[in-house]
N, C-alpha and C positions, 0 to 999 in steps of 0.2 A: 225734356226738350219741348219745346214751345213749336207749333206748327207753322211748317212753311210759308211764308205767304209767295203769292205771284211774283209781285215784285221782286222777290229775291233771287228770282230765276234768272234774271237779265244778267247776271253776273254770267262772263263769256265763257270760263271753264267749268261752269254748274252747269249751261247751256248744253255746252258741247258734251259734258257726261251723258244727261237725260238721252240727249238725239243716238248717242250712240250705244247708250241700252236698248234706246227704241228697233236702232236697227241690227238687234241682235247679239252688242257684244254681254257676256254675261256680269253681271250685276258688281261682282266682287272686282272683276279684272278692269271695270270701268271705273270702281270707285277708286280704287288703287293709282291708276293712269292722274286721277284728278286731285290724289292727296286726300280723298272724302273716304268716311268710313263708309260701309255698306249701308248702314241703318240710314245715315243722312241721305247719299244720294237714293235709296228706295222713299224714303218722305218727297224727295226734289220729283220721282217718276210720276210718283201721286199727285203733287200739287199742280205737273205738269198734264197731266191726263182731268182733274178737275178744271185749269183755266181751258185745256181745248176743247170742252165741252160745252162751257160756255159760250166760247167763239163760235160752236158749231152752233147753238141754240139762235144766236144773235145775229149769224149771216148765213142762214139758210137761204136768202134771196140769191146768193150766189151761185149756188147749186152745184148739183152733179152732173159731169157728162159720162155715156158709154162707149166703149169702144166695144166691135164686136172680135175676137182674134180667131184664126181658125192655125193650128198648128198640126205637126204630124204626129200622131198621138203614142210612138213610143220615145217622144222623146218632151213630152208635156213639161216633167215634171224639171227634168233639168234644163230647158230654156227657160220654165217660172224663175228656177231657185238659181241662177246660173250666171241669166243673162239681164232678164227683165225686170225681178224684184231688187237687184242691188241699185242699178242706173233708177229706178224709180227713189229708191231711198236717197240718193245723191241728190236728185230733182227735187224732192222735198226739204233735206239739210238744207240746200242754196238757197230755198225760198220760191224754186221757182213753182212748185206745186204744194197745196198744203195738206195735202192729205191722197190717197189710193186701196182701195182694195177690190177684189175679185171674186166668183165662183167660176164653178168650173159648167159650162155650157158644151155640149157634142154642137161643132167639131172640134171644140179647143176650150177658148176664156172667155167669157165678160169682165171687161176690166174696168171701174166706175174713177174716174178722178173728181177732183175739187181743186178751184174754185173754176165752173165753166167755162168765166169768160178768157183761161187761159190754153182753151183746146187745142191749139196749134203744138206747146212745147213738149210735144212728146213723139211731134210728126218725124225727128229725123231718125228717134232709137227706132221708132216702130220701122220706119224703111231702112234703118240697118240690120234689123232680123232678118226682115224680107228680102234684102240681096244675100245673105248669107246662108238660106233658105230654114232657117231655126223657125220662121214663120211663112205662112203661107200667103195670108193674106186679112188683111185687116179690113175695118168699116167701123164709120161713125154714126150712132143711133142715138133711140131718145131713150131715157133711163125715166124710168117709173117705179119709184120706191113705192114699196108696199107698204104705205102708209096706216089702212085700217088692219094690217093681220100684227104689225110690230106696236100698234094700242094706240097711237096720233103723231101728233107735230114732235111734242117734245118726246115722248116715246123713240120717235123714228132719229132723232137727231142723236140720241143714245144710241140705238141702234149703229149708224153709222161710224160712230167712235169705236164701237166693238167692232166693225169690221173690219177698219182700219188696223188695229192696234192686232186681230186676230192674222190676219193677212201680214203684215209684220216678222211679225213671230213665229207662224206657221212656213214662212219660205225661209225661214234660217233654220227650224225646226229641220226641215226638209233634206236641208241643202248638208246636215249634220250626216256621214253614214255609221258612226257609231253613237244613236244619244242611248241615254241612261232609262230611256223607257219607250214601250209601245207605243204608237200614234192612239190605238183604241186604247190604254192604259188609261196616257196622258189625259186625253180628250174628256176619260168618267171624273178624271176627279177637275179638270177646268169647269166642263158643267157643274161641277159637286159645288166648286169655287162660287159659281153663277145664283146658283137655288138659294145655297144659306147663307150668303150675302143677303139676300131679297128677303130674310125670313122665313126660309121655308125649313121646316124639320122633316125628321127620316122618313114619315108616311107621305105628309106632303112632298116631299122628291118621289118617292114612288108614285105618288099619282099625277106628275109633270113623267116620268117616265112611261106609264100608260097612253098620255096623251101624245108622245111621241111615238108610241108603239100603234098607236090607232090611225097613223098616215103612211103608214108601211103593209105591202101584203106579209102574211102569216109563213117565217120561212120554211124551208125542210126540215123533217124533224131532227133533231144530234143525237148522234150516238152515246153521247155522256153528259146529256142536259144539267145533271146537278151537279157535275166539278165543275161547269163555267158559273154555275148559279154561285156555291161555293165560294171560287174567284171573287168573282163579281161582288159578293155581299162583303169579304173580304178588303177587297179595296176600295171599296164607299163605307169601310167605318172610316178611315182614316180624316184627320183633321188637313181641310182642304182650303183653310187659310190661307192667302199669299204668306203671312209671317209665321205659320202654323212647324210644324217639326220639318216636312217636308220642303218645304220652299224654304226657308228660313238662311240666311247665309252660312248656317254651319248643316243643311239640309240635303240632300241629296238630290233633289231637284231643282237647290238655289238658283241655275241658271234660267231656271223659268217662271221664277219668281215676279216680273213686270209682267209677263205673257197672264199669270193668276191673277194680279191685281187689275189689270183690265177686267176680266171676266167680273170679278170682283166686285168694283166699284160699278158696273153695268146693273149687277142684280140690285144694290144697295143703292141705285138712285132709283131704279125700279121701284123699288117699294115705300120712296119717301112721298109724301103727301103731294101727288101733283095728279089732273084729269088723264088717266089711259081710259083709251076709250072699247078697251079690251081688259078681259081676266088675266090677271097677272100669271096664271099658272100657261094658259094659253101662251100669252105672249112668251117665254121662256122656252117653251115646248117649239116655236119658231125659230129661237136661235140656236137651239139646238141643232133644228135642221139645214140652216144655213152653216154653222161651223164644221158639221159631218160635211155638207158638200164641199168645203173648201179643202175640208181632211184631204178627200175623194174615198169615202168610206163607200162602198156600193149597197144597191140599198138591201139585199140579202144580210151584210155583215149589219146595217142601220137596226135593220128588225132585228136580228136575234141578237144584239147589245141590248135595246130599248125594254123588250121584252124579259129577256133575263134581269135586266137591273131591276124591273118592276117586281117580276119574284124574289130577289135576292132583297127588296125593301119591304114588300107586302107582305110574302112567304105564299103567294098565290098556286102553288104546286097543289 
């Protein structure tokens, strides 16, 4: 089968599959809806996730704006996944926004939209939280992409496609009370997904895990450091392909098979011949840290993941 082009995308029910894997339905159930096999609409996510990153490269003038959100913090995560990540998804299908994603900031969100100059269309959800009290109170600031720690322009325009597409997938992840895997599981092998896309092999990930393990303090010591090491080295042999055994649509992780190929295709443009004005192992070692925070992985559990992975790669014990 011959690769997708853009243009072929325009077709209104190849459309509408992409946007609604995008917003979490899973891969098989959407190709099904749409008469496509699985294989086809996963090539259509792809070709769909390469033309937006062009778009992002070529209208970066448009930019991002921030909102600040402050929420009541036992109830964070199901006004994200609940109230506020679906109506965003809606906003973007209709066109009226093209893109969204977040971290998590004390006392609540940062929430970054695109394209700027359309800052207004989000004013009446955000005051529908707020009279329902799901929010407490919002505010609009200036967003400052960290432009030299993610490697430059076109670095950082990547970047922001991963966050999008990570933000996505993580509020349906979320919003799921039975998925088929851990959030810290899932997470080792999305990065795993990230690293050997970019080129990296098994030493090389272990020393992108050091460098994540070197922006963390040193946690308490565990009670049973080598069964997590064990774990750990255990589920980063596994082939961490989007189409690999695991994601694969007859895989047991199929449903988070777009969720990998994002990660994916991030690392694998990372490492094509373009100026980062940063180490490629650095810069990964950052998105690492950005997708924990979205996790909301606290940073005791950050360190003794990062650290362990590093032993479970290096054998550093």
């Amino acid at each position: 089968m011959g690769r997708m082009s853009a243009a072929e995308l325009t077709h209104d029910a190849t459309t509408h599959a992409v946007l609604t894997v995008l917003g979490g339905t899973p891969l098989a159930h959407a190709a099904a809806t749409a008469g496509m096999s699985s294989a086809e609409l996963a090539e259509a996510v792809e070709t769909y996730h390469q033309a937006g990153h062009a778009a992002l490269t070529t209208r970066t003038d448009r930019g991002w704006y921030q909102i600040a959100l402050e929420l009541p913090p036992d109830h964070l995560e199901e006004t994200l996944t609940s109230s506020l990540a679906p109506q965003l998804r809606q906003l973007t299908t209709t066109g009226a926004i093209t893109g969204w994603w977040f971290l998590r900031k004390t006392p609540g969100l940062r929430l970054r939209i695109t394209p700027a100059d359309n800052a207004s269309t989000i004013d009446p959800l955000l005051n529908e939280l707020q009279t329902t009290g799901a929010l407490t109170t919002w505010r609009r600031g200036l967003y400052e992409p960290e432009q030299a720690a993610f490697g430059g322009p076109t670095a950082m325009s990547l970047a922001h496609e991963l966050f999008a597409a990570d933000s996505h997938h993580l509020t349906t992840y979320l919003h799921d009370p039975h998925p088929p895997l851990g959030r810290r599981e899932l997470s080792l092998l999305l990065c795993s997904s990230l690293f050997r896309a970019a080129g990296q092999e098994w030493f090389e990930c272990g020393d992108i895990w050091h460098r994540v393990s070197r922006t963390r303090p040193a946690p308490p010591p565990l009670a049973h450091p080598e069964q997590l090491t064990h774990q750990l080295h255990t589920l980063l042999t596994h082939d961490p392909h989007p189409r690999g055994p695991l994601f694969s649509p007859e895989g047991p992780l199929h449903t988070y098979a777009p969720w990998a190929h994002a990660f994916a295709h991030t690392g694998h443009a990372l490492a094509h011949p373009h100026p980062l004005q940063r180490g490629l192992r650095d810069i990964l070692a950052h998105h690492v840290l950005f997708h924990w925070n979205r996790l909301g992985l606290n940073t005791t559990t950050q360190s003794i993941l990062a650290r362990t992975a590093t032993t479970a790669l290096l054998n550093t014990e």
